[in-house]
N, C-alpha and C positions, 0 to 999 in steps of 0.2 A: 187154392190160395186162401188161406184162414188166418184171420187178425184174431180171433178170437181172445177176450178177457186183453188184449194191446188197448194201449190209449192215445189217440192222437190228437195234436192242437194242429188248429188248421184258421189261419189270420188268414182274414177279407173272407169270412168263412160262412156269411147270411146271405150272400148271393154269388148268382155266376160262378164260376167257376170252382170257387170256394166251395159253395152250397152242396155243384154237384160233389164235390171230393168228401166232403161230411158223409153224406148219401153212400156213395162208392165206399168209402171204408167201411161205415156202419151197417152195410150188407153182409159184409165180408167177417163181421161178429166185434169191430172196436166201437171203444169208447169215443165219442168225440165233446173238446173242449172246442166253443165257435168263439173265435176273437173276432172282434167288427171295430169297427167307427160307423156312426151315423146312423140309419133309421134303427132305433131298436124293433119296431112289429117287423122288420125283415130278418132276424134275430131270432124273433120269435118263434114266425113261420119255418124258418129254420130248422127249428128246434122241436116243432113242433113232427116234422118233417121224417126227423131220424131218429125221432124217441116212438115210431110206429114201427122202427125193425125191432126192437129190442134192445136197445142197448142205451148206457147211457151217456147223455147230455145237458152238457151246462155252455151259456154264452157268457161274454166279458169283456164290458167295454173295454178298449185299450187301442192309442192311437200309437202305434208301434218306433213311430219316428220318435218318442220319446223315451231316451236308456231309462231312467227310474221307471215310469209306465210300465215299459217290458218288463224288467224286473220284478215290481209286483206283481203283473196276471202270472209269469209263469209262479210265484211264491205261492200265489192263490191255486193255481190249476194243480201244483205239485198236493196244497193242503186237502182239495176236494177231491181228488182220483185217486191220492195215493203213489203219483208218480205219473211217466208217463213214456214211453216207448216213440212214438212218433212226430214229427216237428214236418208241416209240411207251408211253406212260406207264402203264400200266394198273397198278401196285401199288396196293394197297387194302383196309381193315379197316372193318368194322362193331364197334361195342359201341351196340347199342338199348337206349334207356329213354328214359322224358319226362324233361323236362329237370326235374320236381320231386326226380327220384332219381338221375338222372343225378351218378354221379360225375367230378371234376376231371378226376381221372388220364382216365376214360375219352374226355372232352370233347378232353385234350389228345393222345394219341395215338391218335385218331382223323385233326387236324389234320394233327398231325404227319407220320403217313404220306400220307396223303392229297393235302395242299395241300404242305404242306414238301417230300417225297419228292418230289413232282412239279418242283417250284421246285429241288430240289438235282439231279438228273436235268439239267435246261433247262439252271441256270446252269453247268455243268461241262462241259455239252458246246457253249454259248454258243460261243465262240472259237473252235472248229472248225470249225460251220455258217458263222460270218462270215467263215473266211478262207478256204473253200471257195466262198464264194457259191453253196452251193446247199445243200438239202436239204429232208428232210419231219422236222413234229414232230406227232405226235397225242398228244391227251392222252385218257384217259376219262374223263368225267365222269359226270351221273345227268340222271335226269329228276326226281329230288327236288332235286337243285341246280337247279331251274328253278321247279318248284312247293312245292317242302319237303315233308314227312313227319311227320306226329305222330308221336314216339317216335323221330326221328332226325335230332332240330337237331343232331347234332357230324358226323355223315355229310354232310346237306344244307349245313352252313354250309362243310364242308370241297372237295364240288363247285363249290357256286356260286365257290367260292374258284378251282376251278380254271378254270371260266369265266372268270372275270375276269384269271387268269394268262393264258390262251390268248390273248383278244384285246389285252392290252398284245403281250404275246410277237410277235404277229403283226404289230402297229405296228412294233415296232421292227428287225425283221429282215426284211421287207417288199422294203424298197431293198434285201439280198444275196443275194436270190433265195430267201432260202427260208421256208416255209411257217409256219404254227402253225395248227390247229385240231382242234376239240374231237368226240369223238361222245359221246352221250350215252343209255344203256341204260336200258331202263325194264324189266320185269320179265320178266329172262333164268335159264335154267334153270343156276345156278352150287350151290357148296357154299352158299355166304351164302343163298341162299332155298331150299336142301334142309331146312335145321333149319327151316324156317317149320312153322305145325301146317296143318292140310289145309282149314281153317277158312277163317284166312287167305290161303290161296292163292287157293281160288273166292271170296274178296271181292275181290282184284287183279284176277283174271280178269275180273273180272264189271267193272270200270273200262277194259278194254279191249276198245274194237272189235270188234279182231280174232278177241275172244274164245279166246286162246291164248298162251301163253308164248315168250318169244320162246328160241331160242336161242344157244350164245356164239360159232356160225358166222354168222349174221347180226348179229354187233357183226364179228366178224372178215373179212368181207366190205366193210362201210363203211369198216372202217380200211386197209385196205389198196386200196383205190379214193383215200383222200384222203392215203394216203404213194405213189399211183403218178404218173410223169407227165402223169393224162388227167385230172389236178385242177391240173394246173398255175396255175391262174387263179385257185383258191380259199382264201382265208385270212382267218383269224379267223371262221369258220361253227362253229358248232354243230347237228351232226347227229346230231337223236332217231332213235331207233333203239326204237321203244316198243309197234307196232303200232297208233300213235295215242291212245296213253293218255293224253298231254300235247298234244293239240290244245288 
């Protein structure tokens, strides 16, 4: 499985799960562009991370929930690689509460990054994949965007959202060869379930199987299996990645 001389953007891409996906494809011989918000030295470290396989990278700030924003990193990313083969979506915020306290603001940039960010990511680099006729898109989504969440209808409605982007996405770009589809993490060891109390961890745990938390090298191994050529056949799938906690 060879990326070799491929280039992939990869948003929320200075940590967690992002990070590892930089990493995992930049083994694998691509290019990676890291789009972030927020600390650049995690940026860095990033960067600093997967410019020791060999290959190269650049970071760029860019807070994805904004279409212009999107539109210039990818202007930017397309002027410094030269183009780009891969688009792997992982930007993403939590604010939990029941939806009896949940505030607006919280409901909507939750959305916003989430589903919007992902949708402004797709639609900017739309026209490049179609005149390329080729390429990979993954998006991340949840295994609460499949079953939902008590205490995270603006996270859940914001996945399932992206599910449902993924499999148009993949109808329509289908005939130009290139790809769209989803994985979908169920309870990986990120900052987002570090603040959890220990409480609630062993009651997650205890919802799965496997009896273990999953990693964000095991979301970053699916994704870079369904952005290589040996998925070439597969689009619009949604792969949990959960230890069976969504069977």
């Amino acid at each position: 499985m060879s990326l070799k001389d491929k280039t992939a953007i990869v948003t929320g891409g200075s940590r967690g799960i992002g990070e590892a996906v930089g990493l995992k494809l930049a083994s694998q011989g691509a290019n990676i562009a890291i789009v972030y918000v927020g600390d650049e030295s995690e940026a860095i470290s990033a960067k600093e991370k997967i410019s020791a396989l060999g290959v190269k990278v650049e970071y760029y700030f860019c807070d994805v929930s904004d279409f212009s924003a999107a539109q210039e990193v990818v202007k930017k990313i397309t002027e410094d690689f030269g183009g780009f083969d891969i688009l792997v979506n992982n930007a993403g915020i939590t604010r939990d509460s029941l939806v009896l306290s949940m505030k607006e603001q919280d409901f909507d940039s939750v959305i916003n990054v989430n589903l919007k960010g992902t949708f402004n990511m797709i639609k900017n680099t739309y026209s490049y994949f179609m005149r390329k006729r080729k390429g990979k898109i993954v998006n991340v989504a949840s295994v609460v965007g499949i079953n939902g969440n008590a205490g995270q209808a603006n996270y859940s409605s914001s996945k399932a959202g992206v599910i449902g982007l993924t499999k148009s996405v993949a109808k329509e770009l289908a005939g130009r060869g290139v790809t769209c589809n989803a994985v979908a993490p169920g309870f990986i060891e990120t900052d987002m379930t570090k603040v959890l109390s220990d409480k609630v961890k062993e009651s997650m745990e205890t919802a799965i199987p496997m009896k273990k938390r999953g990693k964000p090298e095991d979301v970053a191994n699916a994704i870079a299996f369904l952005a290589s050529d040996d998925a070439s056949y597969i689009t619009g799938e949604v792969i949990k990645v959960d230890g069976g906690m969504a069977m």
